[in-house]
Every structure is written in C-alpha cells, then in structure tokens.
MIKENU-979200 format. One line per field, with one value per residue: x, y, z of N, C-alpha, C, CB in turn; residue number from 0. Coordinates in nm, 2 decimals. Glycine has a CB too. Layout:
nc1 X	...
nc2 Y	...
nc3 Z	...
cac1 X	...
cac2 Y	...
cac3 Z	...
cc1 X	...
cc2 Y	...
cc3 Z	...
cbc1 X	...
cbc2 Y	...
cbc3 Z	...
k NUM	...
END
This chain:
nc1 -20.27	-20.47	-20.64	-20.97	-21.01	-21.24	-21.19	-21.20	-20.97	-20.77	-20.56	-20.40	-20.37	-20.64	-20.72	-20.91	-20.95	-20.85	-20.58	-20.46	-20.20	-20.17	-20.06	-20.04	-20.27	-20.17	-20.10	-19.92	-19.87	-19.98	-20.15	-20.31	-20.56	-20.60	-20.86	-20.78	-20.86	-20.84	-20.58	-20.44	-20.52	-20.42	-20.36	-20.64	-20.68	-20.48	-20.51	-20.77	-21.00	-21.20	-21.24	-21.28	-21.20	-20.94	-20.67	-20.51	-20.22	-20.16	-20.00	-19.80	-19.65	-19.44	-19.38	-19.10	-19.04	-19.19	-19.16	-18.96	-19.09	-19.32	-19.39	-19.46	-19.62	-19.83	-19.95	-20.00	-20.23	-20.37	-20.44	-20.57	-20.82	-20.85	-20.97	-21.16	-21.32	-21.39	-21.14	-20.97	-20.69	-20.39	-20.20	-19.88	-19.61	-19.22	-19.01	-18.68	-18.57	-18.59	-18.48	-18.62	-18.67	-18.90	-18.90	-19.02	-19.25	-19.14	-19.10	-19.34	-19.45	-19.52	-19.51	-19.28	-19.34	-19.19	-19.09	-19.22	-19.43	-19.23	-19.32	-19.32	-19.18	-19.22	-19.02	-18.91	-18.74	-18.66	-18.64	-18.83	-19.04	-19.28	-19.50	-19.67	-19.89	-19.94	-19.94	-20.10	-20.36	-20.27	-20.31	-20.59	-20.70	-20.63	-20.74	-20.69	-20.57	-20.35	-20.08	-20.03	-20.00	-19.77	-19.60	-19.62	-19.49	-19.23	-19.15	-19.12	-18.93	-18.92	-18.82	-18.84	-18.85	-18.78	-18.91	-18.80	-18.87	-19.13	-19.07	-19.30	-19.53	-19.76	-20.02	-20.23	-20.53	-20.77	-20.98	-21.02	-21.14	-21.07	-20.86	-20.66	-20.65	-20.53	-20.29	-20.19	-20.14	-19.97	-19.73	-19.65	-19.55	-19.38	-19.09	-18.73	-18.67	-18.57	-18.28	-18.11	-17.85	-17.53	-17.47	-17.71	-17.95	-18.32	-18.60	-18.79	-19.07	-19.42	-19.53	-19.37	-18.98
nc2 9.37	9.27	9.39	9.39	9.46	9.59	9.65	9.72	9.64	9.85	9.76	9.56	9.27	9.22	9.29	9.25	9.16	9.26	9.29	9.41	9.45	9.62	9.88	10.02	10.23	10.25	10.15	9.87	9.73	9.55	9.28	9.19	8.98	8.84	8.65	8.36	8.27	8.53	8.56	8.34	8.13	7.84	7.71	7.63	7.45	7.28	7.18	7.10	7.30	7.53	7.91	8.09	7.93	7.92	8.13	8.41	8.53	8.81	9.13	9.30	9.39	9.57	9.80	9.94	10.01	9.81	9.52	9.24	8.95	9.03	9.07	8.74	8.68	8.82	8.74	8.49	8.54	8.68	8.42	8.30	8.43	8.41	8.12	8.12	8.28	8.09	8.01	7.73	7.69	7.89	8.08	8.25	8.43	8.43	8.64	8.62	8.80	9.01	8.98	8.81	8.53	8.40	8.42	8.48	8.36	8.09	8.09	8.12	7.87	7.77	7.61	7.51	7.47	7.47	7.63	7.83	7.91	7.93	8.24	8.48	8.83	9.15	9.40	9.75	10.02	10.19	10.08	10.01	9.74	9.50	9.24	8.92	8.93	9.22	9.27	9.17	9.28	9.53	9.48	9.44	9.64	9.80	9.64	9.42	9.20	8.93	8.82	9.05	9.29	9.22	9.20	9.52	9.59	9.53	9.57	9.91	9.88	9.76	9.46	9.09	8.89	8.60	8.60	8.58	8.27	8.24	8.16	7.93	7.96	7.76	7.71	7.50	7.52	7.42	7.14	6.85	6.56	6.68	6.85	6.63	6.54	6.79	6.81	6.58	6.61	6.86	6.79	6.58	6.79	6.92	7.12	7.22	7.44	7.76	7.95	8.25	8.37	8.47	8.79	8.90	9.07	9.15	9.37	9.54	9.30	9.18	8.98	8.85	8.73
nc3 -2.48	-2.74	-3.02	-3.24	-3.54	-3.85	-4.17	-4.48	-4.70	-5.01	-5.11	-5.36	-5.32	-5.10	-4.74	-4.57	-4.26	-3.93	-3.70	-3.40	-3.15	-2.82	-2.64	-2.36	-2.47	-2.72	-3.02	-3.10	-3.30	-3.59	-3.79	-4.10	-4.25	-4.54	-4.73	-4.86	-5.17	-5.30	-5.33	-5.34	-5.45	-5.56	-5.24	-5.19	-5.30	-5.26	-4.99	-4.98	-4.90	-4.88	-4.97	-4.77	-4.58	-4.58	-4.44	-4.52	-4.40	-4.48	-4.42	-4.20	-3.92	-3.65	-3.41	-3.34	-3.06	-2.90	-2.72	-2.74	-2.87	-2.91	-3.17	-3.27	-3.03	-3.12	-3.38	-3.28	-3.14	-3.33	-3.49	-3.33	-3.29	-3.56	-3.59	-3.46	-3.62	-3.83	-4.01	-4.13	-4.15	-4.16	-4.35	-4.48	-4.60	-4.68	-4.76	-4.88	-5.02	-4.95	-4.69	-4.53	-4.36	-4.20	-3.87	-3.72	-3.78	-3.73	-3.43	-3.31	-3.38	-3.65	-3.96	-4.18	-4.53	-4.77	-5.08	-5.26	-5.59	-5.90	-6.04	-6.30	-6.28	-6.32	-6.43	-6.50	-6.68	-6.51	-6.29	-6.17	-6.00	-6.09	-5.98	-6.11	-6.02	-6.04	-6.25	-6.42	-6.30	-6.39	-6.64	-6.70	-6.62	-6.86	-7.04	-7.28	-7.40	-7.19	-7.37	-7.52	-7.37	-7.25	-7.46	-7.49	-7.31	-7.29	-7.55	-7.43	-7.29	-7.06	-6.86	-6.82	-6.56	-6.36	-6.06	-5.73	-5.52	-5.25	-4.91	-4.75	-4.49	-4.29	-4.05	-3.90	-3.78	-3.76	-3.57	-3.38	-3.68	-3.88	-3.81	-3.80	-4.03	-4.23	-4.09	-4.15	-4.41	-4.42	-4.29	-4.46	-4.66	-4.51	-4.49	-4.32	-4.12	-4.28	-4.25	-4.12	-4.36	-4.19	-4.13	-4.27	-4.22	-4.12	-4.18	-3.91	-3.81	-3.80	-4.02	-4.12	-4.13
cac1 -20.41	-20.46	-20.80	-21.01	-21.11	-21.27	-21.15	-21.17	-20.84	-20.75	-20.43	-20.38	-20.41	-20.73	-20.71	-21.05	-21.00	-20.70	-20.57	-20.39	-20.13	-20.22	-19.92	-20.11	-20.36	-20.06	-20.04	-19.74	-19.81	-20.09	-20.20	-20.37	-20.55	-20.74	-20.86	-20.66	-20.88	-20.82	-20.43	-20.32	-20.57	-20.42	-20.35	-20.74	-20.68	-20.38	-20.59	-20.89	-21.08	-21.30	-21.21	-21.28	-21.14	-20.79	-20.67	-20.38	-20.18	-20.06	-19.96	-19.78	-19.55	-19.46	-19.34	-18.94	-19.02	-19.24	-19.12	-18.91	-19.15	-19.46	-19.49	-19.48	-19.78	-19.94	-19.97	-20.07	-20.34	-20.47	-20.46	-20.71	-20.95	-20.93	-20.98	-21.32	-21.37	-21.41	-21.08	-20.91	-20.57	-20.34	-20.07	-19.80	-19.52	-19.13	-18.95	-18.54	-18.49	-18.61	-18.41	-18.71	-18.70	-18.96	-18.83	-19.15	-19.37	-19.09	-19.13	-19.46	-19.48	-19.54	-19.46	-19.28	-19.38	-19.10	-19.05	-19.37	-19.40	-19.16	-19.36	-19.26	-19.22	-19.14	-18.90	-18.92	-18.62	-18.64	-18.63	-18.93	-19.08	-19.47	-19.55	-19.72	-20.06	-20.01	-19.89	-20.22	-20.44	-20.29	-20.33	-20.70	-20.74	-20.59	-20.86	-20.58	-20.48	-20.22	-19.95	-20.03	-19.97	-19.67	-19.49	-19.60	-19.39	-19.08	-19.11	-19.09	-18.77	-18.94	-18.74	-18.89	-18.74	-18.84	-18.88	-18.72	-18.99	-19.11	-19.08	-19.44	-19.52	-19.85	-20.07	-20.33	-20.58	-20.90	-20.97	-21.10	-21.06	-21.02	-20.70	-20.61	-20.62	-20.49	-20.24	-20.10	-20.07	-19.89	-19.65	-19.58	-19.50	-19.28	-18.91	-18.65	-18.65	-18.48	-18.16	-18.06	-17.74	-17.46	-17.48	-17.82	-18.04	-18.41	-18.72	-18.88	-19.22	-19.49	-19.57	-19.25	-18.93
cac2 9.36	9.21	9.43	9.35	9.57	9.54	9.76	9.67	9.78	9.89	9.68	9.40	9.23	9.35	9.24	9.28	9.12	9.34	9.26	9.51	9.43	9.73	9.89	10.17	10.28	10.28	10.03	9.85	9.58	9.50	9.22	9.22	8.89	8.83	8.55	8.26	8.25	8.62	8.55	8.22	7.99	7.67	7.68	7.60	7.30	7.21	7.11	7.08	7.36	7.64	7.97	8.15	7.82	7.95	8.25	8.45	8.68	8.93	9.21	9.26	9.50	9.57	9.92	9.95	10.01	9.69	9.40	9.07	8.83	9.09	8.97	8.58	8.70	8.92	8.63	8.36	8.59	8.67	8.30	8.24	8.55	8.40	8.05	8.17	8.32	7.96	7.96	7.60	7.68	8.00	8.07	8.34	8.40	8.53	8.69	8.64	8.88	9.17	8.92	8.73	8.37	8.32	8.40	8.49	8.23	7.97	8.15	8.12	7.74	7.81	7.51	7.53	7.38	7.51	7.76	7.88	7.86	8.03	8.35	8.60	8.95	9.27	9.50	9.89	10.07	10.26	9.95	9.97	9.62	9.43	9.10	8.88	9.01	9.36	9.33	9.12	9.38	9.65	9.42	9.38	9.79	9.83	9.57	9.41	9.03	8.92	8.88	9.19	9.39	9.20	9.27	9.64	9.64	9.49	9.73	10.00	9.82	9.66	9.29	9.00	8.79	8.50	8.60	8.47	8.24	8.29	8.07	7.93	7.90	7.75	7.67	7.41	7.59	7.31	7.10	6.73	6.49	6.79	6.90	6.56	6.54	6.90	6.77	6.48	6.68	6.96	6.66	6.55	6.90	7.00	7.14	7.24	7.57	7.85	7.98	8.37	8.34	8.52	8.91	8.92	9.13	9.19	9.47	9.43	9.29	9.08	8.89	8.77	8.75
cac3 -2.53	-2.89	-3.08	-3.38	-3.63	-3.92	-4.27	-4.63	-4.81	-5.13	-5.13	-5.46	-5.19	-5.04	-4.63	-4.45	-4.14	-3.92	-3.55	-3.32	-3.00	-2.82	-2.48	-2.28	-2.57	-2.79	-3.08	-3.13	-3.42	-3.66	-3.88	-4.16	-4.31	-4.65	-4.78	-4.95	-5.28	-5.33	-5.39	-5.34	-5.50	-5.47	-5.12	-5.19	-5.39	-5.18	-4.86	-5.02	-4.82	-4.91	-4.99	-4.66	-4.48	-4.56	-4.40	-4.53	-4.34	-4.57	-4.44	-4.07	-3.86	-3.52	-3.40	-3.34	-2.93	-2.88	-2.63	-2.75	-2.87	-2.95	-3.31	-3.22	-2.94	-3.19	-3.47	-3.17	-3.07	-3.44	-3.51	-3.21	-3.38	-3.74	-3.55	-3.38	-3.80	-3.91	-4.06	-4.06	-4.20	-4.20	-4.44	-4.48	-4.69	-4.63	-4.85	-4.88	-5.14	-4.87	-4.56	-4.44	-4.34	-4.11	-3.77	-3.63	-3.76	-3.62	-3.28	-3.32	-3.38	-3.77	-3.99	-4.34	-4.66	-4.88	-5.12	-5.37	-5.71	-5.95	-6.11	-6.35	-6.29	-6.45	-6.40	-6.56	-6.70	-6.38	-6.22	-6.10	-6.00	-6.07	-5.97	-6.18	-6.04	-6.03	-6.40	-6.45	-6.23	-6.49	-6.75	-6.71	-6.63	-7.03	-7.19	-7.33	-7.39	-7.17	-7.44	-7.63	-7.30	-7.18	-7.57	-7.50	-7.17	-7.38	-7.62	-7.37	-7.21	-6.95	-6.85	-6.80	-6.49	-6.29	-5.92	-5.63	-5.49	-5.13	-4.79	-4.71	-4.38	-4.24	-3.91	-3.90	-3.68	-3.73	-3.47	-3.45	-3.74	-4.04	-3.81	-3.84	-4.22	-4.22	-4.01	-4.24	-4.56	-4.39	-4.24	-4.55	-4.71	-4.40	-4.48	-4.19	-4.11	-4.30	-4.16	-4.22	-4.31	-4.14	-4.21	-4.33	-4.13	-4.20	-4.10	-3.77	-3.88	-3.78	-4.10	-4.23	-4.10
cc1 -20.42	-20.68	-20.82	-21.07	-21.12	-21.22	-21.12	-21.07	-20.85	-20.63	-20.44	-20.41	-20.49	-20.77	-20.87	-21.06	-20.77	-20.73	-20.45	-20.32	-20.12	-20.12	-19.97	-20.16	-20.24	-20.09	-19.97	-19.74	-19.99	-20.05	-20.25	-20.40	-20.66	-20.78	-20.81	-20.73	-20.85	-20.71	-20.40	-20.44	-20.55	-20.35	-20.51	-20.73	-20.59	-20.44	-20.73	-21.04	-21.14	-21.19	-21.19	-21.26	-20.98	-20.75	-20.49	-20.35	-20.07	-20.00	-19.90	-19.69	-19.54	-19.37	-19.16	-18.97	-19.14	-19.18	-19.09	-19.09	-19.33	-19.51	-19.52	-19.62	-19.87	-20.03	-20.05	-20.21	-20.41	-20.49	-20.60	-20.84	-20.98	-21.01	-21.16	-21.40	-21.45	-21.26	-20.95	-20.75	-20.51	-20.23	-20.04	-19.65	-19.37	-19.05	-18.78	-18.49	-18.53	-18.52	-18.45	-18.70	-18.76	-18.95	-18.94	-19.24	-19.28	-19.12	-19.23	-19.53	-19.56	-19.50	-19.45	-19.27	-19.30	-19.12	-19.18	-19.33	-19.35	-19.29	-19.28	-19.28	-19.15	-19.08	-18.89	-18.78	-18.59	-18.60	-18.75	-19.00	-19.22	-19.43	-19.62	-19.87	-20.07	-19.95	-20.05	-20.32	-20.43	-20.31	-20.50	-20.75	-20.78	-20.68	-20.77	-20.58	-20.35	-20.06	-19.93	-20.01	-19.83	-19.57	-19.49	-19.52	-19.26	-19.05	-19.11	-18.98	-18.79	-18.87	-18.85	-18.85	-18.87	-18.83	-18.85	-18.87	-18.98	-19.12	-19.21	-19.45	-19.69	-19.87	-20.23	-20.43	-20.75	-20.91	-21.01	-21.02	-21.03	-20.94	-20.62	-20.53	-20.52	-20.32	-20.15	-20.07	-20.00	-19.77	-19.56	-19.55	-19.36	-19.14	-18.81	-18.64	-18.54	-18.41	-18.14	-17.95	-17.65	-17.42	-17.60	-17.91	-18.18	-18.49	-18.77	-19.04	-19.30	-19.51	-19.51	-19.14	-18.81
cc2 9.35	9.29	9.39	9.42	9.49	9.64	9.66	9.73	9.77	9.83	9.60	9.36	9.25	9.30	9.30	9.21	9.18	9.31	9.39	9.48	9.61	9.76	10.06	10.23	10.28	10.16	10.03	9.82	9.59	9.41	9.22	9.05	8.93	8.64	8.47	8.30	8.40	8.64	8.44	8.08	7.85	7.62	7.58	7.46	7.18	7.11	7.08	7.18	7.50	7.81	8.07	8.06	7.87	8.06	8.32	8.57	8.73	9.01	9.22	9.35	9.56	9.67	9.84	9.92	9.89	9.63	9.33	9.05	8.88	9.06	8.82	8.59	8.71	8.80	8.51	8.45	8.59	8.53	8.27	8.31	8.40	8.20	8.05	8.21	8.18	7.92	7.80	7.58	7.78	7.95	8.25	8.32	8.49	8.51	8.73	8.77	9.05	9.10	8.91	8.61	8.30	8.35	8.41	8.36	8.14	8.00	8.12	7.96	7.70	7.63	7.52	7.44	7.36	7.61	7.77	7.86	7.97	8.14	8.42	8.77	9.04	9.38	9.67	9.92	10.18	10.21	9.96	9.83	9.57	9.29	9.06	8.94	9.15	9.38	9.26	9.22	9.51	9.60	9.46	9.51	9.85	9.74	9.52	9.29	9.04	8.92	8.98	9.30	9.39	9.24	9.41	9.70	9.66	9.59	9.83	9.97	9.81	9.54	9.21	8.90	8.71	8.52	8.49	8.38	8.22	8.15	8.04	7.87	7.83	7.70	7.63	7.48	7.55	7.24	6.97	6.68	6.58	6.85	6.73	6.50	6.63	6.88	6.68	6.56	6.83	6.88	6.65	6.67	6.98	6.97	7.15	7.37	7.64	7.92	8.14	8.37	8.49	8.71	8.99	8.98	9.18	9.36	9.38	9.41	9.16	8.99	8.82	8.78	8.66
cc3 -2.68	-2.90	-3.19	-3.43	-3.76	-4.04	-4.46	-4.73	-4.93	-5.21	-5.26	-5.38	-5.07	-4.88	-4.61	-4.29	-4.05	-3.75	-3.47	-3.22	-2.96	-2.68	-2.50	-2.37	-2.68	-2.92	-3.12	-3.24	-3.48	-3.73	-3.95	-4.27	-4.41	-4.62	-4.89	-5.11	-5.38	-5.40	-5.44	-5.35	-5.49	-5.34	-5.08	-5.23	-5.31	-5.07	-4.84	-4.95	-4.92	-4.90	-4.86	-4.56	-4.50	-4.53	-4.40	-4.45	-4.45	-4.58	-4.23	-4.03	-3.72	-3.50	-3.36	-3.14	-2.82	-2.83	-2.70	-2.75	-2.90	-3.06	-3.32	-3.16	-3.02	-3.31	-3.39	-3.18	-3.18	-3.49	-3.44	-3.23	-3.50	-3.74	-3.53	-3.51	-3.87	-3.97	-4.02	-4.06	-4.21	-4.25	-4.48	-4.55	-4.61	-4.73	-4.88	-4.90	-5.01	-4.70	-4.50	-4.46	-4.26	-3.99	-3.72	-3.63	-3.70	-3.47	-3.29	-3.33	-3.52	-3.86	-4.12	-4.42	-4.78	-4.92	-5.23	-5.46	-5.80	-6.06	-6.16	-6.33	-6.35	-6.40	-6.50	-6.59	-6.59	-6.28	-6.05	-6.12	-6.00	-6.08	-6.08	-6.17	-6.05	-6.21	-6.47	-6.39	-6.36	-6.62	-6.82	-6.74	-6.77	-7.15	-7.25	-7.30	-7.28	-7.26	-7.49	-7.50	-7.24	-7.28	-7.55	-7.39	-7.24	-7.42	-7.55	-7.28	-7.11	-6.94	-6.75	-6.69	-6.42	-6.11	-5.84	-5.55	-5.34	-5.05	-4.75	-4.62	-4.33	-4.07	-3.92	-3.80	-3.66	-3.63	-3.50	-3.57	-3.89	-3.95	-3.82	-3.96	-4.24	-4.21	-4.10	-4.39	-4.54	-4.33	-4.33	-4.71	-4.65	-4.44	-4.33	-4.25	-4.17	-4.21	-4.22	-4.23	-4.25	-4.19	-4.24	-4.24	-4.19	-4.09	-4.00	-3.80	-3.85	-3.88	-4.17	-4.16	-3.99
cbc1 -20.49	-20.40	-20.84	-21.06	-21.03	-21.40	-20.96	-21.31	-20.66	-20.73	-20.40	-20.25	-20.35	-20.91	-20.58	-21.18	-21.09	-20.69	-20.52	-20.47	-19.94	-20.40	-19.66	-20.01	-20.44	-19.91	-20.07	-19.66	-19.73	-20.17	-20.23	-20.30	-20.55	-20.67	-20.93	-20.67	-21.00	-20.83	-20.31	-20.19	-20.56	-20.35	-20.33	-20.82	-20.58	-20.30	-20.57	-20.91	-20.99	-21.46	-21.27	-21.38	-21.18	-20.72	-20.75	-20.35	-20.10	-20.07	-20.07	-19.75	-19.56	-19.44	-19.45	-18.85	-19.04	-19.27	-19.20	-18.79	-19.12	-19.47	-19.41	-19.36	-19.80	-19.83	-19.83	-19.99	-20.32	-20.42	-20.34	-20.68	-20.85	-20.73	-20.89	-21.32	-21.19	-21.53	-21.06	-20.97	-20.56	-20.32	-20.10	-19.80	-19.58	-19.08	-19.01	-18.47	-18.61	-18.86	-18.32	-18.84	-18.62	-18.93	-18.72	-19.23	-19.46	-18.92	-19.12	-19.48	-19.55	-19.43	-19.50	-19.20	-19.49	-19.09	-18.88	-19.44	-19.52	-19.03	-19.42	-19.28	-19.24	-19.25	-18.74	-18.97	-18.61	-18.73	-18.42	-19.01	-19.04	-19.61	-19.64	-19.70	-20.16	-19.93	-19.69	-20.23	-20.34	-20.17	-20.30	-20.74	-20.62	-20.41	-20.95	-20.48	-20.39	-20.23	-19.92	-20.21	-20.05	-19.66	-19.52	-19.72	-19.36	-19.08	-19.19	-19.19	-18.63	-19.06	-18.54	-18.90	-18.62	-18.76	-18.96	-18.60	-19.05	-19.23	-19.02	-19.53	-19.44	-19.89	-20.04	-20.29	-20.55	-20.92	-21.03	-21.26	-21.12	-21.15	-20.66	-20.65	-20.76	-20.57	-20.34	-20.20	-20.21	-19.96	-19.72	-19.65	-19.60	-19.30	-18.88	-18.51	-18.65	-18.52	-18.01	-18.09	-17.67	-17.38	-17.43	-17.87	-17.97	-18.53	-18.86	-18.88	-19.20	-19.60	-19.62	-19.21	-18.99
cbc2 9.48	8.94	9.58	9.24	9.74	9.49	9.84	9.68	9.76	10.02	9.57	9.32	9.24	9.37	9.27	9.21	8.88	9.56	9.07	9.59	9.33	9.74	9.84	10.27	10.44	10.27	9.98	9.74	9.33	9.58	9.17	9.37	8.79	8.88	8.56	8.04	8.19	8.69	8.58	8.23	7.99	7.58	7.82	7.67	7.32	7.32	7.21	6.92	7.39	7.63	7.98	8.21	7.64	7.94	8.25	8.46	8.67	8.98	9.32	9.13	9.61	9.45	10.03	10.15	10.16	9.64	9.35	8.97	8.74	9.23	8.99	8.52	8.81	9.08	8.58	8.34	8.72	8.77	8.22	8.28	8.79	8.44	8.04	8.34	8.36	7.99	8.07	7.47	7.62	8.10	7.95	8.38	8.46	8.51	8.76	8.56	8.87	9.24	8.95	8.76	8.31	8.20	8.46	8.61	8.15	7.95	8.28	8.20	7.71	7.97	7.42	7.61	7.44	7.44	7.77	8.03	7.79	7.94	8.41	8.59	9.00	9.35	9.39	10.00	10.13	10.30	9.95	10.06	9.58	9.48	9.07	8.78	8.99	9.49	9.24	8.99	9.43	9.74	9.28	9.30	9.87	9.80	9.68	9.49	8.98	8.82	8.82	9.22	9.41	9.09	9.24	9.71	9.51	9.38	9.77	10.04	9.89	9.62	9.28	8.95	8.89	8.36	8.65	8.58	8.12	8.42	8.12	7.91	8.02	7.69	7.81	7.27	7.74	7.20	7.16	6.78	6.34	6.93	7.02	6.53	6.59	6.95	6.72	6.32	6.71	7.06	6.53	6.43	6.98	6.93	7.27	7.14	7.60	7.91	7.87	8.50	8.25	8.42	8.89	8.81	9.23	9.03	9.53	9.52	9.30	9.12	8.91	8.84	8.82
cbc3 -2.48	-2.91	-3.11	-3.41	-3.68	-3.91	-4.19	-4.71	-4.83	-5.11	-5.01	-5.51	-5.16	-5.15	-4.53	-4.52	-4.16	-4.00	-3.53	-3.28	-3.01	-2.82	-2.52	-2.20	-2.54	-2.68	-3.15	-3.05	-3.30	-3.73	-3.88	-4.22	-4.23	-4.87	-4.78	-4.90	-5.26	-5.25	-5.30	-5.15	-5.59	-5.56	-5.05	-5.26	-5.56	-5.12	-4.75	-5.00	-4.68	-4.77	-5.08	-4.65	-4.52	-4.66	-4.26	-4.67	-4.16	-4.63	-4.55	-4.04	-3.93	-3.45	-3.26	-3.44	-2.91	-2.94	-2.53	-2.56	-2.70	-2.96	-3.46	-3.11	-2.84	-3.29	-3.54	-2.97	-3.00	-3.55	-3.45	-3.03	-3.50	-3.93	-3.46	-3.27	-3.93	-4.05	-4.08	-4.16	-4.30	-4.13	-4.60	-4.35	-4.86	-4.49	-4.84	-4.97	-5.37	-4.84	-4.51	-4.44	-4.32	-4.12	-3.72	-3.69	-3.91	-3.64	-3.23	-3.41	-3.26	-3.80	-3.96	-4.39	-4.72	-4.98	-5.18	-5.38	-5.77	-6.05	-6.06	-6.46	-6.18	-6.57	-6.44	-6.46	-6.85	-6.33	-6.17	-6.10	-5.92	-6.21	-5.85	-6.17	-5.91	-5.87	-6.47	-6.41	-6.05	-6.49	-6.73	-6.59	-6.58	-7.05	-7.30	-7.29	-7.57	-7.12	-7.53	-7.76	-7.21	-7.13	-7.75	-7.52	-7.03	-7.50	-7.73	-7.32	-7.19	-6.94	-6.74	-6.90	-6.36	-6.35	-5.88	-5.50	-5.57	-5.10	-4.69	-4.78	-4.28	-4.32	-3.79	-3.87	-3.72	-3.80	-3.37	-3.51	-3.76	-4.14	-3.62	-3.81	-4.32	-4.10	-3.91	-4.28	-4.68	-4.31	-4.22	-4.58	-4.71	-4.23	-4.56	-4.13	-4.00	-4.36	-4.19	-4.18	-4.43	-4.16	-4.32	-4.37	-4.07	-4.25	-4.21	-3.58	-4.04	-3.75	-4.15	-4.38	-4.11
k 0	1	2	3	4	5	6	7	8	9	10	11	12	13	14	15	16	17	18	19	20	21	22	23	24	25	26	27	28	29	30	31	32	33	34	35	36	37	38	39	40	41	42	43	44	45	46	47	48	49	50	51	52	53	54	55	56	57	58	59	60	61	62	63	64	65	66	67	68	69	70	71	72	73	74	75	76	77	78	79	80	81	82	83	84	85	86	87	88	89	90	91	92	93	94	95	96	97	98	99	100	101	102	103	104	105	106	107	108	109	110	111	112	113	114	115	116	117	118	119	120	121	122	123	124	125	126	127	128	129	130	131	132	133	134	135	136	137	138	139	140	141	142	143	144	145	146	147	148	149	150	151	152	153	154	155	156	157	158	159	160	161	162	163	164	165	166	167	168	169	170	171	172	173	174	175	176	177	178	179	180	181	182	183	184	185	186	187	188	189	190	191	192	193	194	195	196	197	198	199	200	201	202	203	204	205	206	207	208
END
C-alpha cells in the first residue's frame, strides 16, 4: 500500500510533497519530493516547463527488511501521485562519491541525462563538507557578499574543491503532445546507464542508487 502525506520540511532542500510504501501498518520506504525551481533551476529552462511542472525527488529510503524491488514500486507509485499533482517531468540525482548509480531509477524505467554541472564546495579543517547552497544559505544568514564570506572561510582553512558531479536521472510523466516534446529532448540527452563497478557497494535507498 503506497500513502500520501503532506509535511513542509526544514531541509535546504525543503520537500513538501512525501509518499509512503506501507507492509502490515508498518512503513517500509518513503519519498520525499520538492519542487525543481527550489534547487535545480535549470531543469526549468532545460524543458521549458514551469516551476511546479518539474518534480524533484530529493530525498528517499527503504527500510533494510522490505521485499526485492520495494524502492523501484515505491518511486512507480509516487510517480503516478506527483502525475495526478500536475507534474510533467521528474528528476533525481545519484551520487558516486556515496556509491550511487542509479539502480533503482534503472529498475524503475528511469532515463539518464548524464552527469550535472560541476559546483564548488567547501570543505572545513574538520573536514566537514557544504555544497554550494548550503555555503550560499549560510552566506545569506551572515549579510555578507559572496566573495567576502568565501575569503573568510579560506582564512579559517576552509578548501575550496570542485565536487564530484551527480548522475541525473529523469521520467517524462506528461501525456499527449507535451510528453512528446518532453519526449524528444530527453532522447537527445540520453546516456547508457551507469555501471557500479566491481566492489562498490552502496546504502539501501529509494532515491538514489
């Protein structure tokens, strides 16, 4: 049984629209989608759709004692919710550097675009890690120019690196002639599926992997 709740997070990443695969009152797995323009802006530009026409799955995970093939279902199922939403196009990311390449969305009949665009992030003398937005998020907190907050990282022996950029997967989920369109410029973006290689094992997780 796949539920829908509703919950406004607190995340960077602030999801409001959350789906559940549910075994004897139990849940196994959730989803968690935002909207594209919240993160991933030119996904907007990309397909030429509206802000709440793109629907990102951001966040995802499926209990350890869940059935084969529960996060593939679980993603089908929230597809067919955020479908009924209005949304025309989902997209989701997977992440090497943690030993995600997709496996789910390929199960799932997912289709990838390549690899995202290179960003910088920052690194602590603790070696603690911020993305570009959560170094911009705290940027913004501190009233502060971008450059004049990123020299005050430096000078506290923060490093500057170029992260690894992520696997982006999509699913056309319009119908008619805007999945047609849809349809041709996801065609002509389409790579061949990432391979994990040999060794590599990731987390068991609905939204990446």
């Amino acid at each position: 049984m796949i539920l829908e709740y509703e919950w406004l997070g607190t995340m960077l990443t602030a999801s409001n629209r959350h789906y559940a695969i549910v075994f004897d009152n139990m849940i196994g797995g959730v989803t968690c989608w935002a909207v594209a323009g919240m993160a991933i802006p030119v996904m907007m530009k990309t397909f030429k759709l509206a802000s709440d026409e793109v629907g990102y799955l951001c966040r995802g995970a499926c209990a350890y004692w869940t059935p084969k093939g529960a996060a593939s279902r679980l993603i089908a199922w929230s597809c067919k919710y955020e479908m009924q939403r209005g949304t025309k196009i989902a997209i989701a990311f997977a992440d090497t550097d943690a030993g995600e390449y997709g496996t789910v969305y390929q199960a799932a009949g997912w289709t990838c675009i390549g690899r995202g665009t290179l960003w910088p992030q920052y690194v602590s003398p603790q070696g603690k890690i911020w993305s570009h937005n959560q170094m911009t998020a705290n940027r913004k907190k501190s009233g502060v120019k971008t450059g004049e907050y990123v020299k005050k990282l430096l000078l506290k022996g923060w490093k500057k690196q170029i992260a690894n950029p992520k696997y982006r997967y999509v699913r056309v989920l319009a119908t008619g002639e805007e999945k047609q369109r849809l349809d041709a410029i996801v065609e002509s973006m389409k790579v061949e599926y990432p391979k994990r290689p040999a060794g590599v094992t990731a987390a068991r997780s609905a939204s990446s992997r």
